[in-house]
Legacy VTK file of the C-alpha trace (Angstrom):
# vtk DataFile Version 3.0
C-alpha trace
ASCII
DATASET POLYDATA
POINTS 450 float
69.100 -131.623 -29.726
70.688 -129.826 -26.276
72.073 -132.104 -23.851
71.274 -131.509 -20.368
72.937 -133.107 -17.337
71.348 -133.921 -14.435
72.672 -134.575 -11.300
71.664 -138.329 -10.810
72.728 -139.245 -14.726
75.851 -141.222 -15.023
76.637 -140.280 -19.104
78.266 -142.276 -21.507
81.958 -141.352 -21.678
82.213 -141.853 -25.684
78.897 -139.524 -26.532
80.640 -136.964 -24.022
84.047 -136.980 -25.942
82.286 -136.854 -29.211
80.169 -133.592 -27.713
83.335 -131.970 -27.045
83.782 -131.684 -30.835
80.086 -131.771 -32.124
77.583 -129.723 -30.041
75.224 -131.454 -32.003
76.161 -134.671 -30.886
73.614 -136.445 -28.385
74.432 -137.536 -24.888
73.059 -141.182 -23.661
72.540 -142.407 -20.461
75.672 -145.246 -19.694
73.758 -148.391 -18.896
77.422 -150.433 -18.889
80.451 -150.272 -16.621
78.414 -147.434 -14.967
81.471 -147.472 -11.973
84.192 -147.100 -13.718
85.336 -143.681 -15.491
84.395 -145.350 -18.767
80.831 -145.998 -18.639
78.850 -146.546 -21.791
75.579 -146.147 -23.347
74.513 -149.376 -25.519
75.383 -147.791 -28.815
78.841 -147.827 -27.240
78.436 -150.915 -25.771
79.232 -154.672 -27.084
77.799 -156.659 -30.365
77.395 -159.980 -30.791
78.423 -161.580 -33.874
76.224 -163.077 -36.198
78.917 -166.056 -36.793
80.777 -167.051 -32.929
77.830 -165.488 -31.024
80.189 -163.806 -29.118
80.134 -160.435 -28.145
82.721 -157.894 -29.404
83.196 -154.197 -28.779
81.914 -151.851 -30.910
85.350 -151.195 -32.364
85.962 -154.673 -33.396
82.525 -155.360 -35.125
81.254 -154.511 -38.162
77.646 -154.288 -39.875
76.716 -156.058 -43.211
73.626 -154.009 -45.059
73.135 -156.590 -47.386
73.057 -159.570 -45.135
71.704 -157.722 -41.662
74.546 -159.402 -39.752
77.360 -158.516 -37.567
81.052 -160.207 -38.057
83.486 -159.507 -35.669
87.781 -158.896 -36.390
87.882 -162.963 -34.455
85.820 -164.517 -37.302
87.067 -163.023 -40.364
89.787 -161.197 -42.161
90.485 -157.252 -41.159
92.684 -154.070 -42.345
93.441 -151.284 -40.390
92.530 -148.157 -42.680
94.180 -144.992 -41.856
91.850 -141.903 -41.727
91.269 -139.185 -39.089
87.206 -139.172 -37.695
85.618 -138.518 -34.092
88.412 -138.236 -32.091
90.439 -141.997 -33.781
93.221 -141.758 -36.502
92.258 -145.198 -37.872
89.614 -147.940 -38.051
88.935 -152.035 -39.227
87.266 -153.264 -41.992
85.962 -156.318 -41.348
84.748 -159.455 -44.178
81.548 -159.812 -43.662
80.999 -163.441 -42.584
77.966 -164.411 -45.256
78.662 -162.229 -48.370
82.226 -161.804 -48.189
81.707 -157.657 -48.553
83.899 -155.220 -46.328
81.961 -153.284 -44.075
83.536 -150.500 -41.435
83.928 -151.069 -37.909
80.770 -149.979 -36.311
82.771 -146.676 -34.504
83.855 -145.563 -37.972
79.737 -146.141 -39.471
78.511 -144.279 -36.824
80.707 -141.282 -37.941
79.356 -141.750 -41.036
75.979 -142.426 -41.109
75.975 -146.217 -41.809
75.065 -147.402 -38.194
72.239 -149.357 -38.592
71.026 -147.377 -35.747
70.946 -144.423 -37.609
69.457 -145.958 -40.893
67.157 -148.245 -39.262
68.189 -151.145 -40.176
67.949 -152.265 -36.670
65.804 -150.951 -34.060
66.537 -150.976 -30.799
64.441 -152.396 -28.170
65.696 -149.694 -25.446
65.688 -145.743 -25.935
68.979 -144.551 -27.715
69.659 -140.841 -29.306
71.734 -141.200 -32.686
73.732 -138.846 -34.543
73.256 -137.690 -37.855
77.122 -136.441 -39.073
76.497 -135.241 -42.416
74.744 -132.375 -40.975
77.833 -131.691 -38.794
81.200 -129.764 -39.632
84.525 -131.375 -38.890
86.634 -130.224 -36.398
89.859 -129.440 -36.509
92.339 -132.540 -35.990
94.495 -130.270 -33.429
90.995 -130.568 -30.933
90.341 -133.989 -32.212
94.322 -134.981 -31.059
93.217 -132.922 -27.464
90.088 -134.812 -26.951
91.656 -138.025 -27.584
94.738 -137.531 -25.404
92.793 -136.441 -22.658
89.880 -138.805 -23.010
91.352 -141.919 -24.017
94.447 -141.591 -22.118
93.376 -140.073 -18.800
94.514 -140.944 -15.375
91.474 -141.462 -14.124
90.972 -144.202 -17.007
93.767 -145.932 -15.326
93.098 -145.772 -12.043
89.887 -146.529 -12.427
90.701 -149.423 -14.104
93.021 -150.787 -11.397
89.982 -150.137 -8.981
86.843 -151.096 -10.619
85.811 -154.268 -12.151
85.359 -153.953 -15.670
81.860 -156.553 -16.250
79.192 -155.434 -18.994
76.488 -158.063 -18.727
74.657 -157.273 -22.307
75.143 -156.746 -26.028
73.018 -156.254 -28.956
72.272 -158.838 -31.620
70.462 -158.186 -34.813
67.185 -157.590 -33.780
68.345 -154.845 -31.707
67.820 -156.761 -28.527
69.970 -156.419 -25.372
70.958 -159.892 -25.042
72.832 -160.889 -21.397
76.639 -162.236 -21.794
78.594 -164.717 -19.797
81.515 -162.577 -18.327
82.136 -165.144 -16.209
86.379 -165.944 -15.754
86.941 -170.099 -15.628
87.958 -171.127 -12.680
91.681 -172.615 -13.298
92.010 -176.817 -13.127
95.646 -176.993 -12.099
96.948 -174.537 -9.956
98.647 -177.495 -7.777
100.480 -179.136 -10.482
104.010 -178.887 -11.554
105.176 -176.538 -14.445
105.585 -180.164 -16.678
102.213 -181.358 -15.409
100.499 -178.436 -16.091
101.494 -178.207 -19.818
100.686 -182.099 -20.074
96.966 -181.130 -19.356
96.636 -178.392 -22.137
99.052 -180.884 -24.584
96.088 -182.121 -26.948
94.586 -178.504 -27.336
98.258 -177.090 -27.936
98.883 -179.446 -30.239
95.143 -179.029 -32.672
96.472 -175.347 -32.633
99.944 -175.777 -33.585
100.548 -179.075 -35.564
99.234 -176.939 -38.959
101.648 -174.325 -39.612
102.213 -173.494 -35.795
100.063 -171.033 -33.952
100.215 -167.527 -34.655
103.522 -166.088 -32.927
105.549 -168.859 -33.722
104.600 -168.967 -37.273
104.784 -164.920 -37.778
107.400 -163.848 -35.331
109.774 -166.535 -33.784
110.041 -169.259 -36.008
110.956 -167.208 -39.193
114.191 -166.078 -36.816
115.281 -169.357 -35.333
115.417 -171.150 -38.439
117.090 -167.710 -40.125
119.646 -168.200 -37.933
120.506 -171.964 -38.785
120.744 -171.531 -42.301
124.144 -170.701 -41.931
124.749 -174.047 -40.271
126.125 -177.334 -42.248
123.232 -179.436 -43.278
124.372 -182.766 -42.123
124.895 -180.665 -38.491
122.638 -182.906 -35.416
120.451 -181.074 -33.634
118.516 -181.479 -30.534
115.100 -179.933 -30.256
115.158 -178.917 -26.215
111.334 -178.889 -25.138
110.234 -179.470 -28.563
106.468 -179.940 -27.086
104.296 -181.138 -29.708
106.893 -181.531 -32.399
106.202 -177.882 -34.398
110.033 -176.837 -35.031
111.226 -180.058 -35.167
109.028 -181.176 -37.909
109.432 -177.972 -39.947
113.657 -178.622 -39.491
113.010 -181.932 -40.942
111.126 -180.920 -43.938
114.350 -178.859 -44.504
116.667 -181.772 -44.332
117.714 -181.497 -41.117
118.683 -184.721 -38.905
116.778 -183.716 -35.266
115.823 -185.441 -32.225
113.176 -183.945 -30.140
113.056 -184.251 -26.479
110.207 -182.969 -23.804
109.786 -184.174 -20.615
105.802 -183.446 -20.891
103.034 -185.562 -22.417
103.041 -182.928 -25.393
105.548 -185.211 -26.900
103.188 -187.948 -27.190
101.116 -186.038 -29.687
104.973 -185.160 -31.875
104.984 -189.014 -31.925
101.916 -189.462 -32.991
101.795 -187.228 -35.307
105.294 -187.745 -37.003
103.892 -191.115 -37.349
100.872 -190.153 -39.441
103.022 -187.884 -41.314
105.690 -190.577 -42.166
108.344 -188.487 -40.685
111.326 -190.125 -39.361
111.866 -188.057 -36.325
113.090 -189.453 -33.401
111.314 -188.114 -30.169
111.954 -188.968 -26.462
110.658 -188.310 -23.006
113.403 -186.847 -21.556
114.572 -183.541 -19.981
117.879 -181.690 -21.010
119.050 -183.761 -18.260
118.229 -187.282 -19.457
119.018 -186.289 -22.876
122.711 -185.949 -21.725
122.752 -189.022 -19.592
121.107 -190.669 -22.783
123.238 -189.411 -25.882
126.508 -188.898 -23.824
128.607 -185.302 -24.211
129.459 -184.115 -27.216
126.713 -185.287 -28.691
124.998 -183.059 -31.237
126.675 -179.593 -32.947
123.208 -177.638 -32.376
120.792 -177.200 -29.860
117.619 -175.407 -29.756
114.989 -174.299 -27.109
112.019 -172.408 -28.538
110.007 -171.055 -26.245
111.338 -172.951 -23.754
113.521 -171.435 -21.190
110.614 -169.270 -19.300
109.167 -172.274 -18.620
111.665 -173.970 -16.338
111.555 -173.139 -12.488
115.278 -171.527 -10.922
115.953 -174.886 -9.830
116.333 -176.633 -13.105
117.321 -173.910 -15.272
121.298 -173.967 -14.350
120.900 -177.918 -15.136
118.750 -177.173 -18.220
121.659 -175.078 -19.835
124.606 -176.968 -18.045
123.182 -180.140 -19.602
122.764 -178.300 -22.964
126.292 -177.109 -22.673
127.409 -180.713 -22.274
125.505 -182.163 -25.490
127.084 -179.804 -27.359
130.294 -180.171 -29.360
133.335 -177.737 -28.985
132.391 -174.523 -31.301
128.552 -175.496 -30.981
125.609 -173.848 -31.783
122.499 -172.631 -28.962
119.734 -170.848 -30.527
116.715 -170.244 -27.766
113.827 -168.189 -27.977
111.689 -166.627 -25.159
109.409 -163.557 -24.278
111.279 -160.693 -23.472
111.615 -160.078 -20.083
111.703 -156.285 -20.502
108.658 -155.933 -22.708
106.225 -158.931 -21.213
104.719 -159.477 -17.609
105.435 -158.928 -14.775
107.717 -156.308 -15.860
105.487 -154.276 -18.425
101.865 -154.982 -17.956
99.319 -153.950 -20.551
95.412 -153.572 -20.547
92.736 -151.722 -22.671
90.693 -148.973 -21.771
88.111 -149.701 -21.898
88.837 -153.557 -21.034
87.138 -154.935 -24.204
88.327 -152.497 -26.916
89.952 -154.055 -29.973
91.786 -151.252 -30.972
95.584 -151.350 -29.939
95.524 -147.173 -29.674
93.348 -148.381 -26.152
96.256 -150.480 -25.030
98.340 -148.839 -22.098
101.016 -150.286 -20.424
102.163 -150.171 -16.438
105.877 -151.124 -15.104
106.000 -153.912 -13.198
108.884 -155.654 -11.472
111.244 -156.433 -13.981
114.767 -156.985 -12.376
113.729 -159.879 -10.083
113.267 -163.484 -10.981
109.789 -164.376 -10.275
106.920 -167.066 -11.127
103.841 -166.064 -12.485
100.884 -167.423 -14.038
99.764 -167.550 -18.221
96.888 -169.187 -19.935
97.493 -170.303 -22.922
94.340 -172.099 -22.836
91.351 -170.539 -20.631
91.279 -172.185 -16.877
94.620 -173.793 -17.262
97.268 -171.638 -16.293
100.844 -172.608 -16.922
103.787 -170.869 -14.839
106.115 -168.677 -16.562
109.935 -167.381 -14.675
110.542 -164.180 -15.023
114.396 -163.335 -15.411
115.871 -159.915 -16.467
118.608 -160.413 -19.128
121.249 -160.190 -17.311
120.424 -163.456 -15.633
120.858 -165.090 -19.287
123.608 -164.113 -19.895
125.341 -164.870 -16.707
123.932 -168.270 -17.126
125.231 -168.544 -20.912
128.623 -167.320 -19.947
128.930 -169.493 -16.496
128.278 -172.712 -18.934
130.707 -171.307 -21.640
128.942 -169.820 -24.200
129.580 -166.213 -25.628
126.312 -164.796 -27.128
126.856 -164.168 -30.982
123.468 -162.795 -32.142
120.256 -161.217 -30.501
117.192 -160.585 -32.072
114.285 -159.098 -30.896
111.253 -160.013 -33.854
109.452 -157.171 -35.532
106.909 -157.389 -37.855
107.060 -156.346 -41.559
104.965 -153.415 -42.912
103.084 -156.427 -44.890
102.253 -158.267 -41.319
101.263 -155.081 -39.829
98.855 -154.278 -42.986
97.777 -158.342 -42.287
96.960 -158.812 -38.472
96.731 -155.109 -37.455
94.395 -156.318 -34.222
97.957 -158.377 -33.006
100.571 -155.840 -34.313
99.274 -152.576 -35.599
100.445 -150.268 -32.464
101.780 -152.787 -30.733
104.620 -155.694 -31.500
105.775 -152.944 -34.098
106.665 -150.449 -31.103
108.016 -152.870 -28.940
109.069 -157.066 -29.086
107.847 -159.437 -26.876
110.220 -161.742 -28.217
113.582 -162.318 -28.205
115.860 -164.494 -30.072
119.378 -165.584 -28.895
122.515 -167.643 -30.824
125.295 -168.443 -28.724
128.300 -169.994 -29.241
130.165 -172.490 -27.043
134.132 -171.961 -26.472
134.799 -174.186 -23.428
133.144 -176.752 -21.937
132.153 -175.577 -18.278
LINES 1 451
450 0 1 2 3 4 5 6 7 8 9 10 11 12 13 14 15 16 17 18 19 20 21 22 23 24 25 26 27 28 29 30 31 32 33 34 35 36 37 38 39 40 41 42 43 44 45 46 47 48 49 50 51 52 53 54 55 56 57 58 59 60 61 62 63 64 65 66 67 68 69 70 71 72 73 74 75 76 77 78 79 80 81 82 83 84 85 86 87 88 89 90 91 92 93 94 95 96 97 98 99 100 101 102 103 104 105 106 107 108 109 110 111 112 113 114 115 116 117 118 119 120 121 122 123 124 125 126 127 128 129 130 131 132 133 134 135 136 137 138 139 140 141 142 143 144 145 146 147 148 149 150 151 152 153 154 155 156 157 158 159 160 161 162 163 164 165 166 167 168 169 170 171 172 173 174 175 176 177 178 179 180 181 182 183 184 185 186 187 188 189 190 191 192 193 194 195 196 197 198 199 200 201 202 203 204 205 206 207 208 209 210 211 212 213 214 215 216 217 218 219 220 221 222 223 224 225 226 227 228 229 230 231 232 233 234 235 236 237 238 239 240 241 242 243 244 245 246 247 248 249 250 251 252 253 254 255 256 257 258 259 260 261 262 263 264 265 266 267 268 269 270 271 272 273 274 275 276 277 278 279 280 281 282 283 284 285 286 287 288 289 290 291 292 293 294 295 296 297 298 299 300 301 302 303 304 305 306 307 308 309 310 311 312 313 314 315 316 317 318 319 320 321 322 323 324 325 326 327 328 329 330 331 332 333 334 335 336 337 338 339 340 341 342 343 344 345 346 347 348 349 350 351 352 353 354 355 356 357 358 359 360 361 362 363 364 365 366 367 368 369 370 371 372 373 374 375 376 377 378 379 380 381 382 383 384 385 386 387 388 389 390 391 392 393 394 395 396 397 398 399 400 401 402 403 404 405 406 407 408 409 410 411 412 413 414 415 416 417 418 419 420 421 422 423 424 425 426 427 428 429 430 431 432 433 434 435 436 437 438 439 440 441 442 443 444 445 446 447 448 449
């Protein structure tokens, strides 16, 4: 088939990179982010999953022969498999949700013939050209690696993105329908509230997602290293879990034998009493601030202290009484271990997004500099309409803090993920946490009281 341009056709900008190394390959009209310098036909376009009903990019989705369904990388186990095609270097394989088979990601059965577009397993209710590959030589991977640097990597693609919004209204289900989406952003519920009020109102969904296991980057990347780093540490040692939230680390101390108090000054904690109580764990929790704790438990009070995932969250005029107040609890020759994202690798200093805006793929990831050596407040959702604020400080901050409040910093860690991980939950870390950490784990040691 010969493509022909004409002057009023916007194309779509992943059958024009593809023509750049097939001739044979079709050009479609983009019907999707038309504005932007990513527009897309709707065999580039979104999928919805046969199991959430959510739609997915068409890199993050798979097709099921067997059981005509789509499953998407959110709703079932994925691996990243390593093989040059088109103009990628690697693809998912996704468990399908029904049979339990593995099926490709549908970018990697287009470029080989398993798209249900191009067998006809579906048929689409709109106009689409489709590729047939095995009639097509490779090309070279030198003018695959050119097409994909220059494609996928373009300046336009960034400026475009900072420009234009980045909405595609449908996606195709089964049936080959073009189904409308809700793109729609909810509107946040506490922007007026105070950093500890705001994290009271998202306590009870924090806490279904953590109180198994802990969520996802506590359980993979922070958590191994904070408790690493106390196994050095006498057993019958008291510790005080600063901001313990919902009770995660402190109940996972206590199933090691550890004797730990947990303190938060949000409603999160009622949920660690709660459930400590179900769970028969003696754990003693209060509603108190570093602050309280000390006017509470007196100085020299416990040998370790811990904040995980904690620090960020205090505004600049609590933090020096946060730490001076930790410093206090502590006992001569103490022990502070506090986690926190990494202020050189996290917003607002380094800013990531995907080109296009939905991709799954981590290789569509790129990342602006921001602002990193000023303290600022910004905004994070944990959960979707309730924002939570997060202080920036650069590291130098930290450690002027640690060192004003006499601590000397032993032991830094910034978290990276095993080969294993990587080969696990390559949609979180593949080309991504294993370039750069947006964690960081500190132990410091007290020498004088301040």
């Amino acid at each position: 088939m010969e493509n022909v341009l004409n002057s009023d056709q916007t194309l779509c900008f992943y059958c024009l990179s593809y023509s750049k190394l097939f001739s044979d390959y079709p050009w479609n009209q983009a019907v999707l982010d038309k504005d932007t310098a990513t527009p897309r036909c709707y065999l580039h376009g979104r999928y919805v999953c046969s199991s959430c009903r959510l739609p997915r990019h068409f890199n993050g989705i798979a097709w099921c022969n067997r059981c005509s369904a789509f499953t998407c990388v959110k709703c079932m186990p994925h691996k990243v498999q390593f093989k040059r095609f088109l103009v990628y270097r690697h693809y998912y394989e996704i468990q399908c949700t029904k049979c339990g088979s593995i099926n490709p990601a549908l970018e990697y059965a287009e470029a080989i013939g398993t798209h249900p577009f191009q067998t006809g397993k579906i048929k689409p209710s709109f106009p689409i050209n489709v590729w047939l590959p095995f009639l097509t030589p490779e090309p070279t991977p030198s003018s695959a690696d050119k097409v994909l640097n220059e494609e996928l990597n373009g300046k336009q693609r960034i400026e475009s993105y900072l420009q234009k919004p980045h909405i595609i209204t449908k996606a195709i289900d089964e049936t080959g329908k073009a189904l409308k989406v809700d793109n729609k952003i909810q509107t946040p519920q506490n922007i007026d509230s105070t950093p500890i009020a705001k994290w009271s109102k998202i306590a009870l969904h924090y806490h279904e997602r953590s109180k198994e296991g802990g969520d996802f980057h506590h359980r993979e990347l922070i958590a191994p290293h904070v408790l690493g780093l106390l196994e050095t540490i006498p057993k019958h040692s008291r510790i005080v879990d600063v901001g313990c939230g919902e009770g995660y680390l402190s109940r996972i101390m206590f199933e090691k034998g550890r004797n730990v108090v947990g303190i938060d000054p949000s409603d999160m904690i009622d949920f660690a009493i709660s459930y400590a109580e179900v769970k028969g764990y003696d754990i003693d929790y209060i509603k108190l601030d570093a602050a309280g704790a000390l006017e509470k438990f007196g100085s020299n009070s416990f040998d370790v202290a811990i904040a995980n995932m904690v620090l960020m969250d205090i505004d600049d005029d609590n933090i020096d009484l946060t730490i001076g107040s930790i410093s206090q609890m502590l006992t001569e020759k103490g022990i502070f271990i506090f986690s926190i994202l990494h202020p050189a690798f996290t917003p607002p200093a380094l800013k990531p997004f995907r080109l296009p805006w939905d991709s799954d793929k981590n290789s569509d990831k790129i990342y602006l500099v921001g602002d990193y050596i000023n303290n600022q407040n910004i905004e994070i959702s944990l959960v979707s309409g309730f924002p939570t604020n997060h202080f920036h400080r650069p590291l130098s901050y930290y450690a002027s803090l640690l060192k004003e409040h006499g601590f000397v910093i032993e032991e830094m860690i910034e978290p990276k993920p095993t080969p294993e991980q990587v080969l696990t939950y390559p949609r979180e870390m593949f080309m991504d946490y294993d370039r750069m950490p947006i964690f960081l784990v500190v132990k410091a040691l007290k020498l004088r009281q301040a």
